[in-house]
C-alpha positions as CSV (number, residue, x, y, z in Angstrom):
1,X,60.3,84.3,-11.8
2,X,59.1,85.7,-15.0
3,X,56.0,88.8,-14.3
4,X,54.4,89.8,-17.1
5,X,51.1,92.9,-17.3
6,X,47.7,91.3,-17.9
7,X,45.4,93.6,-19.0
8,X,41.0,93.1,-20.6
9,X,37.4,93.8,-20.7
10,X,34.8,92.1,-20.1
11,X,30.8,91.8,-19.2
12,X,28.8,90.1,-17.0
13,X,25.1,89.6,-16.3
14,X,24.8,89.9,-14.0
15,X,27.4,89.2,-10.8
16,X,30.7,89.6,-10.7
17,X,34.5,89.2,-8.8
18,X,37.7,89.0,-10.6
19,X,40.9,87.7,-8.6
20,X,44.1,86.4,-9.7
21,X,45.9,82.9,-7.7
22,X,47.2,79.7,-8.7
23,X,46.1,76.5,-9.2
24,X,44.9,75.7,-5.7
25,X,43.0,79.2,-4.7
26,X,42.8,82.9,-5.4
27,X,45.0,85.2,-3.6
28,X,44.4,89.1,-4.9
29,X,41.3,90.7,-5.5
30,X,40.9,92.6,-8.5
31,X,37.3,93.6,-8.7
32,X,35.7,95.4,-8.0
33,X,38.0,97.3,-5.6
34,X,37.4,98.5,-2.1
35,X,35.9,96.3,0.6
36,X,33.0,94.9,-1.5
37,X,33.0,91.7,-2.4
38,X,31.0,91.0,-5.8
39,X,29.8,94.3,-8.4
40,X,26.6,94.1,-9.7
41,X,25.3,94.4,-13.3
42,X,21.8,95.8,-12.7
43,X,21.2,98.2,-16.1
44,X,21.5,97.2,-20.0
45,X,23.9,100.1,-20.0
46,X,26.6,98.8,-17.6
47,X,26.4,95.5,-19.0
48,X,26.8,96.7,-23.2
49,X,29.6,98.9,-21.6
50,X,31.8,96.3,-19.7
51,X,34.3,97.3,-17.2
52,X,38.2,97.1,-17.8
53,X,40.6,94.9,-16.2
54,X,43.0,97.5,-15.0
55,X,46.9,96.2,-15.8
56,X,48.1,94.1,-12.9
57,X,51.1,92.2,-13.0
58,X,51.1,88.3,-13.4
59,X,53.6,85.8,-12.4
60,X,55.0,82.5,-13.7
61,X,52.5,80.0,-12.7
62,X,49.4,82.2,-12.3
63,X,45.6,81.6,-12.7
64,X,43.0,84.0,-13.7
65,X,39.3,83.6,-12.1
66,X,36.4,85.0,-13.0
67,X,33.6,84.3,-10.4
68,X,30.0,85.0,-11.8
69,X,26.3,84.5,-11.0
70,X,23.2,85.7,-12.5
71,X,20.2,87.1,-10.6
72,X,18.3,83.9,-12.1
73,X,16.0,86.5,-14.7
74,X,15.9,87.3,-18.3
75,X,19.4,86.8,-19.4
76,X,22.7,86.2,-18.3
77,X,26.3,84.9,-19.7
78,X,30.0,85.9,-19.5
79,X,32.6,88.0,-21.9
80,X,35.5,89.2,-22.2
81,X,39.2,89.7,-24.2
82,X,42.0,89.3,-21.9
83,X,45.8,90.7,-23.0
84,X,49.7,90.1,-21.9
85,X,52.1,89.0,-24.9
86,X,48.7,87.5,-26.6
87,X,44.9,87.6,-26.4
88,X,42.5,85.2,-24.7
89,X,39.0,85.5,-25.3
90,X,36.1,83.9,-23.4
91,X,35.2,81.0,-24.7
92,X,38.6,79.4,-25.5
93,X,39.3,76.1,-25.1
94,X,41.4,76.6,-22.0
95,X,38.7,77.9,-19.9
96,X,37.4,75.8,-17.3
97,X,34.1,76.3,-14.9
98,X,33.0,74.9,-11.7
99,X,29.5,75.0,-10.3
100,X,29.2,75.4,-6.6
101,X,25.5,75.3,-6.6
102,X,25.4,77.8,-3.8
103,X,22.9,80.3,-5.4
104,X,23.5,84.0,-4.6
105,X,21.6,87.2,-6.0
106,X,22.0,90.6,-6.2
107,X,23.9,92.6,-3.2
108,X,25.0,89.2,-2.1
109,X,28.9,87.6,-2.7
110,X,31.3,84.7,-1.7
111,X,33.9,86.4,0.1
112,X,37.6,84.7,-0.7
113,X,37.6,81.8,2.0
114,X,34.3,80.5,0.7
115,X,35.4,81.1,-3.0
116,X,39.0,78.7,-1.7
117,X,36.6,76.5,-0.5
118,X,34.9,75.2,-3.5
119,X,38.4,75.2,-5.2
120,X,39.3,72.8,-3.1
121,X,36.5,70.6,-3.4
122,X,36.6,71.5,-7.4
123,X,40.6,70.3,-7.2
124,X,39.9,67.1,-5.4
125,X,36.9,65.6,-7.2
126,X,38.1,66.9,-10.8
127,X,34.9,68.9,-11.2
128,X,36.4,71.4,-13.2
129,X,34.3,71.5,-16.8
130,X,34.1,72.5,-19.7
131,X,32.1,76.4,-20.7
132,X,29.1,76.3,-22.4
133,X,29.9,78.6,-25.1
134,X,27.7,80.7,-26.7
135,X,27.5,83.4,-29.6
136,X,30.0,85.8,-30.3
137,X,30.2,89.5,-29.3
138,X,28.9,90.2,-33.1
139,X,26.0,88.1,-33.0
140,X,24.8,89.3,-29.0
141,X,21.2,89.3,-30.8
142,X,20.8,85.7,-30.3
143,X,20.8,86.3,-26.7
144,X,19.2,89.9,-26.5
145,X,17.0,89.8,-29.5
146,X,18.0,93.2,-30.4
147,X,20.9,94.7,-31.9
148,X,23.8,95.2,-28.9
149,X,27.1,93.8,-28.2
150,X,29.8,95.1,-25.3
151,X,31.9,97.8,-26.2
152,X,35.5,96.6,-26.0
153,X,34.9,93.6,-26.6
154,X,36.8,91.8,-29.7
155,X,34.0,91.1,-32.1
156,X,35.1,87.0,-32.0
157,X,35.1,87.1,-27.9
158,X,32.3,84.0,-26.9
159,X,29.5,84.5,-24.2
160,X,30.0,81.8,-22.3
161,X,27.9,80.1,-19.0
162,X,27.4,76.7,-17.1
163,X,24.2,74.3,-18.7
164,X,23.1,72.0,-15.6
165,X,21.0,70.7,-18.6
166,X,17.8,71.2,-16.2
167,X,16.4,74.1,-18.2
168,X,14.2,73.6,-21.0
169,X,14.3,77.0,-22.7
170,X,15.8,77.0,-26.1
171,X,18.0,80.2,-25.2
172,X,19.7,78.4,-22.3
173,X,22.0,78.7,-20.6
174,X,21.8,82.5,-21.5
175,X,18.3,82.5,-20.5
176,X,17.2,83.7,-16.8
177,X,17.9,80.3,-14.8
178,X,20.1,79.0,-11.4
179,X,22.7,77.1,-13.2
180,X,24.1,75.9,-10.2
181,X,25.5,79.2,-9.5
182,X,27.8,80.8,-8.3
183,X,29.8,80.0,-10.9
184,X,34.2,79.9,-10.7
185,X,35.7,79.8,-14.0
186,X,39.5,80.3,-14.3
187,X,42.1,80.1,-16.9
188,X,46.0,79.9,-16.6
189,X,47.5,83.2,-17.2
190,X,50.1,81.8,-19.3
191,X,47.3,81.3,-22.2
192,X,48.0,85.1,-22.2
193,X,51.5,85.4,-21.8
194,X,53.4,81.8,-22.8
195,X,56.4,82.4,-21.3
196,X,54.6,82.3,-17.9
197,X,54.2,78.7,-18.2
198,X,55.7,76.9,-15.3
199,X,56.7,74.1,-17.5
200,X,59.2,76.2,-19.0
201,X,60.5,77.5,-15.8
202,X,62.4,74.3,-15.4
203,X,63.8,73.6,-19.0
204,X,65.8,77.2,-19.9
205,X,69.3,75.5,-19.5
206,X,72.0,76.2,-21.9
207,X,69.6,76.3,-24.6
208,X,67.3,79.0,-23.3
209,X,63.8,78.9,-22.7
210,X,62.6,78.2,-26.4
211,X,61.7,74.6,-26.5
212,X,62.9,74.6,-30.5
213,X,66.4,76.1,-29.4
214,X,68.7,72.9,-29.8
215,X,67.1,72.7,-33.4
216,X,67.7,76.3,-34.2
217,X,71.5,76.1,-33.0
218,X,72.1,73.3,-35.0
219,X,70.7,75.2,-38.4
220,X,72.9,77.6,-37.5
221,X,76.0,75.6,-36.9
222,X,75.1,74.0,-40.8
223,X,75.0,77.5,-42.3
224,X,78.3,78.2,-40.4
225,X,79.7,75.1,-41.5
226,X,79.2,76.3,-45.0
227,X,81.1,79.3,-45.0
228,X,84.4,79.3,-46.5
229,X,86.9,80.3,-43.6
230,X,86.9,79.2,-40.3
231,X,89.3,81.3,-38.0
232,X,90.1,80.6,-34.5
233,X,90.4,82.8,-31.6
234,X,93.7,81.4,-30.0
235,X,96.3,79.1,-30.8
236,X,95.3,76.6,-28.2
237,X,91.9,76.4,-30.2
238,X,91.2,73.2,-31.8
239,X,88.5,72.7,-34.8
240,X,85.2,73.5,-33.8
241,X,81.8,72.0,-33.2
242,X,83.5,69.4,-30.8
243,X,85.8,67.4,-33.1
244,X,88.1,67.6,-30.3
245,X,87.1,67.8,-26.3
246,X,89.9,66.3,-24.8
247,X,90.9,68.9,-22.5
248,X,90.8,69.2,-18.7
249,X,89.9,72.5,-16.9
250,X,91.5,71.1,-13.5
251,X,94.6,71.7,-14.8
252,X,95.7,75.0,-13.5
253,X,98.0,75.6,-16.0
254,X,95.1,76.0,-19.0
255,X,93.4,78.9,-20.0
256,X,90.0,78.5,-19.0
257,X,88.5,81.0,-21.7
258,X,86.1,79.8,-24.4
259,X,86.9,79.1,-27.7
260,X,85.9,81.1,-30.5
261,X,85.1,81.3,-34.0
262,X,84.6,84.0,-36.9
263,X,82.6,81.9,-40.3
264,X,82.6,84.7,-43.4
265,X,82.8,83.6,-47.4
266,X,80.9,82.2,-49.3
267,X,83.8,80.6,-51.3
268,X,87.1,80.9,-52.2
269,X,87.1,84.2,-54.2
270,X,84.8,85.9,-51.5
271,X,85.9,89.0,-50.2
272,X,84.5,91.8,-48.2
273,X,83.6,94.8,-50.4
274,X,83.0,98.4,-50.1
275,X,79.4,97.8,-50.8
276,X,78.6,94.4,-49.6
277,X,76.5,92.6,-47.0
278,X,77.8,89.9,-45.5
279,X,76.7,87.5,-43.6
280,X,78.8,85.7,-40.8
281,X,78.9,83.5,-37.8
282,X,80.4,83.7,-34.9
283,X,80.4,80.5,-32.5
284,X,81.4,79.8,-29.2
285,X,83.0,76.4,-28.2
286,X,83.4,75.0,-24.8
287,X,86.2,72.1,-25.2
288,X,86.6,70.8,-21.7
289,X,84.8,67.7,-21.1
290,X,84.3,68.8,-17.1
291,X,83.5,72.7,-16.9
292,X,80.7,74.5,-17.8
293,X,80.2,78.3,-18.8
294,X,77.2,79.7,-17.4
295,X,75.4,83.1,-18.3
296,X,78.2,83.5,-21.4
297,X,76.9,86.9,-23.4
298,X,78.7,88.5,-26.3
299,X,78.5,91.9,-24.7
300,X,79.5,94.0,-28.6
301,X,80.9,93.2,-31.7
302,X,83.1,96.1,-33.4
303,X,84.9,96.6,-35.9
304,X,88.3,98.0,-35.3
305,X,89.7,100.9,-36.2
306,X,86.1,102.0,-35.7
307,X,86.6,105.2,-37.8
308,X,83.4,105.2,-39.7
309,X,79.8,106.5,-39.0
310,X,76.9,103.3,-38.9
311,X,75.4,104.3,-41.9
312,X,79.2,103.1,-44.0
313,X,79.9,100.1,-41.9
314,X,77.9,98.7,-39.6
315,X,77.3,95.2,-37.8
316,X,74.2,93.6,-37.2
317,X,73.3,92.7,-34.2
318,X,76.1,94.1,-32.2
319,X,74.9,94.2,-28.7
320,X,74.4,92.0,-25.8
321,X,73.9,88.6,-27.7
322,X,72.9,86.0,-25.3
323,X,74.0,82.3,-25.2
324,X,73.1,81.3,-21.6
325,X,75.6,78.7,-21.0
326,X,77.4,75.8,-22.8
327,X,77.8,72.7,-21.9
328,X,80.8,70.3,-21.6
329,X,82.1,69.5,-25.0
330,X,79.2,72.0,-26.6
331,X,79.3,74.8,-29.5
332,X,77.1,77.7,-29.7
333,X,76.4,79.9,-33.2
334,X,74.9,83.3,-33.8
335,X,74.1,84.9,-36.9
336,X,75.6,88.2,-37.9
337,X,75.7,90.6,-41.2
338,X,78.4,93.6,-42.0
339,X,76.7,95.6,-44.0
340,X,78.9,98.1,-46.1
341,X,78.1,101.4,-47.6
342,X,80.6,103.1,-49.1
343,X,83.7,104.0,-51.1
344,X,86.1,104.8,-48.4
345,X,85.8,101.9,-46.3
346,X,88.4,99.5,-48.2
347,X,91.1,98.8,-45.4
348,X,92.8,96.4,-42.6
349,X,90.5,95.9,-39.6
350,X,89.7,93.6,-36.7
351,X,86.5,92.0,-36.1
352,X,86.9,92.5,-32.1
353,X,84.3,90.4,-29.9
354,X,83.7,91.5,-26.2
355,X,81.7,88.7,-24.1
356,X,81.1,87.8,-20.8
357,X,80.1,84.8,-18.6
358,X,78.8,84.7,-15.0
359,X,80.8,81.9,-13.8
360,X,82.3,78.4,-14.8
361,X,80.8,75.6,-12.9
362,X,83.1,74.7,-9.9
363,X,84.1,78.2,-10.3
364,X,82.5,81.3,-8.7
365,X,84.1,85.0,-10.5
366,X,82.9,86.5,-12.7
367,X,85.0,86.0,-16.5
368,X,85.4,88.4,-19.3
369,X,87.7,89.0,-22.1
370,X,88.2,90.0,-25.7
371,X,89.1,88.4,-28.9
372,X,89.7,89.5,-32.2
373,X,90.0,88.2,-36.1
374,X,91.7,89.9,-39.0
375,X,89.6,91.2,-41.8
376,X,90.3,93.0,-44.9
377,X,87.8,95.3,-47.0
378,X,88.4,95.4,-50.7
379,X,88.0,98.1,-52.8
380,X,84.8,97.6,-55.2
């Protein structure tokens, strides 16, 4: 399960609570801490100032709720900015509000069980709707009439409140009115951080959890196609890219280690020079047809002898490259560059490639092993 550190601000006038759950109820109070149940907003000051979200940590398949309520006089509304691998602001598109039309003032509060409650109700009769939303943080004057926004607060952050529709003010819903408060309005958590959608929980396979990863391999595999040599890891090797998956790992008498592959040149005359950046490929082939390699990591790529400092010769990326697993009759391809830097480099050398997988399916050890490829940098 991913977990990922959620941190914001935000304002409220007036009534507050602040609890992270899931899609059925909240769990964990946030705010305010201690035993209370709801903060109150009761001077300009702490409502222009805001109040932080202290970091807490989110995990995959979290929601975020915000439950607010006015004290039904002069103004009210809802803001805030909300941070994990992105930013959220209030009045997004993915915020949602329900009205439980149980009205509550100052010093009063819906403790969690009532707060479940509604949700409940809220979940069953789809009464989950859309914010009102307001102006932004910038513009607060169109709700105060005079010239304040919350500290904190992104400029582009929206007030945003529940219209019943039953108020005939022009300023509403922002002006002093019961809008069929208290109000629960929640957002996923993975609006802030993506890759605590649950969706993508369930589709990492071989491919990783990048829904544009089969796409991206395959570009890859072109540009390695390109390249001028191919050379193979082992003699039992066959060409790559599945041409030929005939084998069977059953067969106690085959090496069950992947096949690999080392792409460089950019023609026939292409050679490795002194001062030269090269790009290369390196894939990774499974050719049985009933075996598959799971948690398979290049662990380094080196360059042996390894007699010279980073800054003359040195390998990009070279550490802990991660394929997650291939599939029967599958190919995997990473992009590389050797970048060279100077004039005592020229020599013999082996491009050696460390990996690792967890296991084989229908196997439960743990593999490793090493191969290697001839290379030869030419004098300038």
């Amino acid at each position: 399960m991913a977990t990922q550190i959620i941190t914001g601000h935000f304002s409220c006038d007036n009534c507050y609570a602040i609890y992270l759950g899931n899609q059925t109820g909240v769990v964990t109070k946030l705010l305010p801490t201690g035993a209370a149940n709801g903060a109150y907003n009761t001077l300009a000051s702490q409502i222009f100032n805001g109040e932080d979200v202290l970091p807490f940590a989110a995990n995959t398949g979290d929601w975020f709720y915000m439950i607010a309520w006015s004290d039904d006089s002069v103004k009210q509304g809802l803001i805030g900015e909300f941070t994990g691998t992105q930013t959220i602001f209030s009045g997004n598109s993915a915020w949602e509000v329900f009205p439980t039309k149980k009205n509550y003032g100052n010093n009063q509060a819906p403790d969690a069980t009532e707060i479940n409650s509604f949700i409940t109700t809220a979940n069953n009769t789809s009464g989950w709707v859309a914010p009102t939303v307001g102006p932004t943080n910038l513009n607060s004057n169109a709700i105060y009439g005079s010239n304040v926004k919350v500290n904190n607060v992104d400029d582009n952050a929206n007030w945003m409140w529940h219209d019943t529709g039953r108020d005939p003010s022009a300023g509403k819903p922002f002006e002093g009115f019961n809008h069929d408060e208290f109000l629960i309005f929640r957002i996923p958590v993975w609006e802030m951080a993506p890759e605590l959608d649950p969706a993508l929980a369930h589709n990492c396979a071989c491919t990783g959890c990048n829904e544009d990863a089969k796409a991206q391999n395959e570009e890859l595999i072109e540009r390695a196609k390109a390249k001028f040599n191919t050379i193979k890891s082992g003699l039992g090797c066959g060409a790559p890219f599945g041409e030929k998956c005939d084998k069977q790992a059953l067969n106690p008498r085959i090496n069950l280690q992947p096949c690999f592959y080392f792409h460089w040149g950019d023609g026939a005359n292409d050679q490795i020079e002194e001062h030269d950046t090269e790009v290369f490929y390196i894939t990774v082939c499974n050719e049985f047809n009933d075996i598959q390699y799971n948690g398979l990591r290049i662990t380094k790529v080196t360059l042996v002898p390894n007699i010279h400092p980073l800054d003359k010769i040195q390998i990009v990326p070279d550490r802990f490259i991660s394929l997650d697993c291939l599939e029967p009759c599958s190919c995997q391809t990473r992009e590389f560059a050797m970048i060279t830097r100077a004039n005592d480099t020229a020599g013999n050398y082996k491009l050696e490639v460390e990996y690792c997988f967890e296991g084989i399916t229908l196997a439960t050890r743990t593999k490793e092993g090493k191969v290697d490829f001839d290379l030869v940098i030419t004098e300038d």
